[in-house]
VEXDREN-2710 file (C-alpha; in Angstrom, 1 decimal):
% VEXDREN-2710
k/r/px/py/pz
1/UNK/207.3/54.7/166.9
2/UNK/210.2/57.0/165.6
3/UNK/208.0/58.4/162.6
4/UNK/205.6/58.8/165.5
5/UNK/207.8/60.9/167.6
6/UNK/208.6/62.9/164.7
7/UNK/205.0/63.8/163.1
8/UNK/204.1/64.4/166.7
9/UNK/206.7/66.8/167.3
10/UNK/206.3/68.1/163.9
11/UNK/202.4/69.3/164.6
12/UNK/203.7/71.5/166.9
13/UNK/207.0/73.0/165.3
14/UNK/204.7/73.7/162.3
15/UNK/203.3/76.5/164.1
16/UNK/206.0/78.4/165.1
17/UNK/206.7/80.3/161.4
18/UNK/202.8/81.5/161.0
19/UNK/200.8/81.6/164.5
20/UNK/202.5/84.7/165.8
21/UNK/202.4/86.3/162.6
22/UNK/198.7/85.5/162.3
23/UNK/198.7/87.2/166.3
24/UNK/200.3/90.2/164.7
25/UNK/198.4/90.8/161.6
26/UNK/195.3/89.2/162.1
27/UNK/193.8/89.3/165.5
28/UNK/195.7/92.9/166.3
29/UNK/197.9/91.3/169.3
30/UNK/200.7/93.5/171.1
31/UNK/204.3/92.1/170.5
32/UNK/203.8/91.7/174.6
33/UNK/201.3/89.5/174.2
34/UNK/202.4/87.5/171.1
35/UNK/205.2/86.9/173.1
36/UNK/203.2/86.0/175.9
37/UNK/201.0/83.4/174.2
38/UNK/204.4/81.5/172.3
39/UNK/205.7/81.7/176.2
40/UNK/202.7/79.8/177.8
41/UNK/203.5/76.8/176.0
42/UNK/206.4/76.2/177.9
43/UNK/204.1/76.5/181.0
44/UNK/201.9/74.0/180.3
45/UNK/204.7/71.3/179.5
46/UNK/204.4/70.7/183.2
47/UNK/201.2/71.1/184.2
48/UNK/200.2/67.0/183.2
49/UNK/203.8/65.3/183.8
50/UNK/203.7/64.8/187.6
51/UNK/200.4/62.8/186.8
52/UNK/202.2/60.5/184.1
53/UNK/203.1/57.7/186.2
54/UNK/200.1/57.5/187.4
55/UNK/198.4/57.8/184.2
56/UNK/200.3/54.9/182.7
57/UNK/200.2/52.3/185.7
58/UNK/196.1/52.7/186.1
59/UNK/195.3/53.1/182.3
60/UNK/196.6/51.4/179.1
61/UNK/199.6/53.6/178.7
62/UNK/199.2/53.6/174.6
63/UNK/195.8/55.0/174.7
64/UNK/196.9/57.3/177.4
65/UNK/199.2/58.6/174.7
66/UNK/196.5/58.3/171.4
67/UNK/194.2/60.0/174.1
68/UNK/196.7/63.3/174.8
69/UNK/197.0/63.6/170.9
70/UNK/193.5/63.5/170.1
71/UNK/193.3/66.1/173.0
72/UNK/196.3/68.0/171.1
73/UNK/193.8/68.0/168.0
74/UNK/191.5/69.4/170.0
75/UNK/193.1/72.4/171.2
76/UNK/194.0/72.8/167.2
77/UNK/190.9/73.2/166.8
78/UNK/190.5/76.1/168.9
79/UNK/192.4/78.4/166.7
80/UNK/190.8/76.9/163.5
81/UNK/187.4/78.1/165.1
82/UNK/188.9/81.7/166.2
83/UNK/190.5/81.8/162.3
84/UNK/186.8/81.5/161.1
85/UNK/185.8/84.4/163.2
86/UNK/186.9/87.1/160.2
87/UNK/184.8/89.8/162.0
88/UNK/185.7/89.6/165.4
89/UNK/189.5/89.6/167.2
90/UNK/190.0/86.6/169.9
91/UNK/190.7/87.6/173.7
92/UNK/194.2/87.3/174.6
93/UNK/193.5/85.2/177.6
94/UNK/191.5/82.8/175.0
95/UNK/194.8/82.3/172.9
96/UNK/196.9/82.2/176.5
97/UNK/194.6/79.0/177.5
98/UNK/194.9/77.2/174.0
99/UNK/198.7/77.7/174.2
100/UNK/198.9/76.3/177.7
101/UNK/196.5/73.6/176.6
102/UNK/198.4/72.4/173.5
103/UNK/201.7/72.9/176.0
104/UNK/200.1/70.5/178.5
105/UNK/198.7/67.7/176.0
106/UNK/201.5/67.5/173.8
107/UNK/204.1/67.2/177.1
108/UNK/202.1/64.5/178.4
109/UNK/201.7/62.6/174.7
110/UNK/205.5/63.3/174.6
111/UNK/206.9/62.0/177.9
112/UNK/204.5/58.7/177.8
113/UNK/205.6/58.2/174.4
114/UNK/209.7/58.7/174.9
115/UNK/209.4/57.2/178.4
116/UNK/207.3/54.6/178.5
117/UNK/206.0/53.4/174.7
118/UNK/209.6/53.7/172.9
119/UNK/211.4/52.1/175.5
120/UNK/208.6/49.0/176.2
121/UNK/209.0/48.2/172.5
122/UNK/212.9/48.0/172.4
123/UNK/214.7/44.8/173.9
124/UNK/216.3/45.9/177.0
125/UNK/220.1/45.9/175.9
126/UNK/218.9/48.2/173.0
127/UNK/216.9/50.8/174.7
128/UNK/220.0/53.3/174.9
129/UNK/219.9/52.8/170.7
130/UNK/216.4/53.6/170.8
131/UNK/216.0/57.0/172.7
132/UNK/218.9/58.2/170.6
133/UNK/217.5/56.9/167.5
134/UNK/214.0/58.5/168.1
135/UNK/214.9/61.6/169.7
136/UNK/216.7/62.1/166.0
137/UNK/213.3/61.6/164.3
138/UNK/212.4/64.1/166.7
139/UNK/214.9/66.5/166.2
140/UNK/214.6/66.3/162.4
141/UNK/210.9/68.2/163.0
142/UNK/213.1/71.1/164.1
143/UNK/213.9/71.3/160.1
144/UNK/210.9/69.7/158.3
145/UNK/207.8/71.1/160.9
146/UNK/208.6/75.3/160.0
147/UNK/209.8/74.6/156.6
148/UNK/206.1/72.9/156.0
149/UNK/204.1/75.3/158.2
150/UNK/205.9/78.2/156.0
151/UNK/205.2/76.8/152.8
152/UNK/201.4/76.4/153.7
153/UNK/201.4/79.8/155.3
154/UNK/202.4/81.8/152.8
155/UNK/201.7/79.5/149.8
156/UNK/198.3/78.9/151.2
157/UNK/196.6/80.0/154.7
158/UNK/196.5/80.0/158.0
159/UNK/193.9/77.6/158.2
160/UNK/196.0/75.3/156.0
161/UNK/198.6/75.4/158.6
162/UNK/196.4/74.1/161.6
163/UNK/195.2/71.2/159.0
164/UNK/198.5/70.2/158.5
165/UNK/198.9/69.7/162.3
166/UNK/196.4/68.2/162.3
167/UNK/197.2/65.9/159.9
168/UNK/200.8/65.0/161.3
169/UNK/198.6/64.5/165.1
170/UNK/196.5/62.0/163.0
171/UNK/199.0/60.3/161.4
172/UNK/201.1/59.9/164.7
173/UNK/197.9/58.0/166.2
174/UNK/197.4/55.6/163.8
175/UNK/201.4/54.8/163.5
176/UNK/200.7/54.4/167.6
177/UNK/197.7/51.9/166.7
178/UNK/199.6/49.8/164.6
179/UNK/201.8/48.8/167.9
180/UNK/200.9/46.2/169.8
181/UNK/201.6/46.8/173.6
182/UNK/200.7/44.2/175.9
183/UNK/198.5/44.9/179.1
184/UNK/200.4/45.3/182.4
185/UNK/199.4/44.5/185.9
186/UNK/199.2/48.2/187.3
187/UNK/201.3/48.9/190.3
188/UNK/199.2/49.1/193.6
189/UNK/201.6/51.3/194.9
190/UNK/201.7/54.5/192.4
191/UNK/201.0/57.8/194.0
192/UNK/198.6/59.6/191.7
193/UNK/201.6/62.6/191.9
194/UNK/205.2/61.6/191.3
195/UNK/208.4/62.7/189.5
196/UNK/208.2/59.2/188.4
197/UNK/208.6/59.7/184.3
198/UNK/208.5/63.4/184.7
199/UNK/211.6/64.9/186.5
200/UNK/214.8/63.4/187.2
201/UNK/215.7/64.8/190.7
202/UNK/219.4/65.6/190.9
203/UNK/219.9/66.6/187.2
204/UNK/219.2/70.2/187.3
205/UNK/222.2/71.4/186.5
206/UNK/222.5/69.6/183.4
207/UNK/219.0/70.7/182.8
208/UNK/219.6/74.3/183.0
209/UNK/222.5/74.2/180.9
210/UNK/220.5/72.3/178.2
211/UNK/217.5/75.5/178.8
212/UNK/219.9/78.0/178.2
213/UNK/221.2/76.6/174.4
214/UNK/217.1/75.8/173.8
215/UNK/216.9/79.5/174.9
216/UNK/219.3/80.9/172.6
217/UNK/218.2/78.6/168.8
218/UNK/214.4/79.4/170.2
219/UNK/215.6/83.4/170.0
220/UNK/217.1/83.1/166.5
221/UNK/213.8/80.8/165.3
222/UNK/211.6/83.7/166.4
223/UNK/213.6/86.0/163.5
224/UNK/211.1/84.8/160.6
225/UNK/213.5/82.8/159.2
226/UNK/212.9/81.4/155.5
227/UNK/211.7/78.2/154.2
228/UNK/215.1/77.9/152.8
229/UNK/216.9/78.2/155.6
230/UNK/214.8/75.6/158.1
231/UNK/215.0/73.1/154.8
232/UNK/219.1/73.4/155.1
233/UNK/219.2/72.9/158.6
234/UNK/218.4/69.2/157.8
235/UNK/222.0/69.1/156.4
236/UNK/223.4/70.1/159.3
237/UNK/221.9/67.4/160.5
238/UNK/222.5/64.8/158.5
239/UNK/226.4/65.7/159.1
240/UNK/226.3/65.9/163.1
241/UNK/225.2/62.2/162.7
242/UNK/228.1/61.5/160.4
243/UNK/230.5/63.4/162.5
244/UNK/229.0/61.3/165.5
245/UNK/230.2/58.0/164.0
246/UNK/233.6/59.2/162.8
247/UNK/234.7/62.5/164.6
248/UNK/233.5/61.8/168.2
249/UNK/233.9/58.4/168.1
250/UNK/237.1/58.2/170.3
251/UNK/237.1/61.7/170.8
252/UNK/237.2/63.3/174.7
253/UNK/233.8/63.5/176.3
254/UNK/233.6/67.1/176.8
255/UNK/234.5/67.9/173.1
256/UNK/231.2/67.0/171.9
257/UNK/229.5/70.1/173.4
258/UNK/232.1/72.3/173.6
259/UNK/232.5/71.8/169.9
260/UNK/228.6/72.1/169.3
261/UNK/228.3/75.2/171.1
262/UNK/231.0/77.0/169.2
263/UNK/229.7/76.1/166.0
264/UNK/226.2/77.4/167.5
265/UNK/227.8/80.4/168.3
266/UNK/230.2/81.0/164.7
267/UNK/226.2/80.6/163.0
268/UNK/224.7/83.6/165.2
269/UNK/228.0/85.6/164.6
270/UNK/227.8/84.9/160.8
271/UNK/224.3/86.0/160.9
272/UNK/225.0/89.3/162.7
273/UNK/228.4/89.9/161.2
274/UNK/228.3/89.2/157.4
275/UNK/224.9/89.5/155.9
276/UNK/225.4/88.1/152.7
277/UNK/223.5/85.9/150.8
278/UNK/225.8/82.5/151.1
279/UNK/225.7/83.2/155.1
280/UNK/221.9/82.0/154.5
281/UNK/223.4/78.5/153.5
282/UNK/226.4/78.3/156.0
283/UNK/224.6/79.8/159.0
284/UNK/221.6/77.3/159.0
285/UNK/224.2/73.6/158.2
286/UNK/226.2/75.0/161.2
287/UNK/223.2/75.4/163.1
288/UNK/221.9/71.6/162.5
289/UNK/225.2/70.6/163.2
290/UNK/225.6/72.1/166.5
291/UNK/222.3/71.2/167.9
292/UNK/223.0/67.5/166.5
293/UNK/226.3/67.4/168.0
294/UNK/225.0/69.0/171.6
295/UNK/221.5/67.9/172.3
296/UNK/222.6/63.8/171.4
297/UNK/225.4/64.0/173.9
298/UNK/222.9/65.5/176.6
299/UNK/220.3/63.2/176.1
300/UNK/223.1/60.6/176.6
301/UNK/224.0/62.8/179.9
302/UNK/220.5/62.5/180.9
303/UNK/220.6/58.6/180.3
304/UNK/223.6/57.9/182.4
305/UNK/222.2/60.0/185.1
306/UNK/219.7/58.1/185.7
307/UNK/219.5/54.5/187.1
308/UNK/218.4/51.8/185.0
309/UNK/214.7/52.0/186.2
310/UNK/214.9/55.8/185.6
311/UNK/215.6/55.9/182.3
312/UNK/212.1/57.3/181.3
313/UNK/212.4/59.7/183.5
314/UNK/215.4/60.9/182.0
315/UNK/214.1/61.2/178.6
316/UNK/211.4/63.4/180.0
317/UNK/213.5/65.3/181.7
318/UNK/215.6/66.1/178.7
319/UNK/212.8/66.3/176.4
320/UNK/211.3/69.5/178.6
321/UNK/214.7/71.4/178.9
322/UNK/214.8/71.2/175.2
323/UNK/211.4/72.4/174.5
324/UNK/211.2/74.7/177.4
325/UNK/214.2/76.6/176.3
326/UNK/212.8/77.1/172.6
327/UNK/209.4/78.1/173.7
328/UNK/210.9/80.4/176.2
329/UNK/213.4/81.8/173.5
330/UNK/210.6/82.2/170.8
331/UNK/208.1/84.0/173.6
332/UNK/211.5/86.7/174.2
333/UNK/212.3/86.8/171.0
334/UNK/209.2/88.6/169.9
335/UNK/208.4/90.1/173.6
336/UNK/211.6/91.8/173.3
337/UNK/213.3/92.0/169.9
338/UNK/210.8/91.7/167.5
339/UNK/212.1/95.1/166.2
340/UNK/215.4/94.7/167.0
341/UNK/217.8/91.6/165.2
342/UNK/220.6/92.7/166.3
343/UNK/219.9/92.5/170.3
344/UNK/218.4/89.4/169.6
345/UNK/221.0/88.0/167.9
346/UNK/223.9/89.6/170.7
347/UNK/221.6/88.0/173.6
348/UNK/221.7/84.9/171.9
349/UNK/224.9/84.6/171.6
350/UNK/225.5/85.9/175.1
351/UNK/223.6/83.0/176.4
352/UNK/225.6/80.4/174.0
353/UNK/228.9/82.0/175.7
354/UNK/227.4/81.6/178.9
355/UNK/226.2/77.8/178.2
356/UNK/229.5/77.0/177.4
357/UNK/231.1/78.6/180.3
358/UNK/228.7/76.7/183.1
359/UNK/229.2/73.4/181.4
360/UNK/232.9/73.9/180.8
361/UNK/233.8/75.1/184.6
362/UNK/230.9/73.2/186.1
363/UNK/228.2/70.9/184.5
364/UNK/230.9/68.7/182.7
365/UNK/232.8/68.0/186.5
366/UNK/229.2/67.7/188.0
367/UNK/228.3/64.8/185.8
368/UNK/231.4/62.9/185.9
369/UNK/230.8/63.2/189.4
370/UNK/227.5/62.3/189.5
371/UNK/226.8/59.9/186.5
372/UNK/225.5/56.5/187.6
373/UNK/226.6/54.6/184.2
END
């Protein structure tokens, strides 16, 4: 289920290196509207998850899941059609929809998979161990989904790109079928719209402080970064996990993010600052690192928000933060300063400063307030 969560994730961070440059320099868009079109993703992240409750009681929940994927595939193949049309440029509103259609499928297919399928197949003392193991397999497509969809982009094609997601949406599917997950007796009682396994109420300001650091990395991954530097961001990671077992350990809660946000920010100013070749190597581990270090304490935040039979909820409540800040930070990234590094790079780390400010004055006493575990 973890490899699951990653190759799911992975279909869609594969994307992000190529499809606005193929926007640019193949179907003629405006940076307005290339920005526009990485935007609407983030929109239709919310369009299926008040239905998820409902979704899951009435219907087997793992098909629900295999069924949002397949759609996901679907709305793949959408671009893979416009690709073959060489003579004639797409409609903006047509690449608008397939963005807020591959937002909306791949939200649901995420929140029924972290919130309901991940957490019915762990034992119920473990089920902490298993969000914060598979949101890692997760997070590792932050590092391995751009570094492939580069490689194929500029190695191959476009169209070997959207085959590749496709492949990693295939491969997710059949790792789903292999489960078995036994049927349930559907609550009588569901209302077809809830917050149920879509939005924790009451967590919002820990969910607009986690927005605002998705906000700022989605800014810098909108820069065209190398293959390089996404591949090196998985060492980053590889060392928040190791500084998790033996730095944090007994450390002070609030160090955890206040140390991953500074890091976040010594990578931005590294980037601006001292363009130098070994910056490419230092900026991107620091990067890992940070988001490592910040997003597994949040998720953890989000976990002992929530009472015990809330904890899918909270899963999908951090899981949309997350990806709403990047696809937010992507679509002003090239709106804005896709002729302009260094305001991107100042607004980003502007927003980092600012992150750290609301969650050192108020988000960390809000929780500790607040927290139900």
């Amino acid at each position: 289920m973890s490899f699951a969560n990653m190759l799911l994730a992975m279909s869609v961070y594969i994307l992000i290196p190529s499809l606005p440059i193929w926007l640019l320099e193949t179907e003629k868009f405006s940076q307005v509207e290339v920005g526009f079109s990485m935007g609407a993703f983030a929109v239709g992240l919310y369009l299926l998850g008040p239905f998820c409750s409902w979704l899951v009681q009435r219907f087997r929940r793992n098909r629900i899941c295999i069924y949002s994927i397949a759609a996901m595939i679907g709305s793949i193949s959408i671009l893979y059609y416009v690709q073959g049309l060489h003579s004639d440029f797409v409609e903006f509103w047509v690449i608008l929809m397939q963005r807020v259609l591959f937002g909306a499928t791949f939200g649901l297919a995420q929140m029924v998979l972290s919130s309901t399928l991940i957490i019915d197949t762990s034992e119920s003392d473990k089920r902490t161990e298993a969000n914060h193991s598979a949101a890692w397999f997760s997070r590792f497509s932050m590092s391995l989904g751009p570094m492939v969809g580069f490689v194929m982009f500029y190695y191959q094609n476009f169209d070997a790109v959207l085959l590749t997601s496709v492949f990693c949406a295939s491969c997710a599917i059949i790792l789903i079928l292999t489960v078995n997950f036994p049927f349930r007796t559907p609550s009588e009682t569901v209302h077809v719209f809830s917050f149920d396994r879509f939005f924790l109420s009451g967590s919002m300001p820990l969910y607009l402080n986690l927005i605002l650091v998705g906000v700022s990395v989605g800014m810098l991954m909108s820069l065209g970064l190398s293959d390089r530097f996404y591949g090196v961001i998985m060492v980053g990671f590889f060392l928040a996990l190791l500084a998790q077992r033996f730095v944090f350990r007994d450390a002070e809660l609030k160090s955890e993010v206040i140390t991953g946000l500074i890091l976040l920010f010594a990578a931005l100013l590294l980037i601006y600052t001292r363009p130098l070749p070994v910056v490419w190597y230092i900026a991107p581990v620091l990067l890992g690192l940070s988001i490592g270090i910040v997003c597994s304490r949040f998720l953890l935040f989000f976990v002992k928000l929530s009472r015990h039979c809330k904890r899918g909820t909270s899963q999908s409540t951090y899981f949309l933060g997350w990806e709403t800040g990047i696809a937010l930070g992507i679509g002003a990234g090239y709106m804005f300063f896709m002729n302009d590094d260094k305001g991107l790079l100042i607004t980003s780390m502007v927003l980092v400063a600012a992150s750290l400010l609301m969650y050192h004055y108020y988000t960390h006493q809000w929780f500790m307030l607040n927290k139900n575990r």
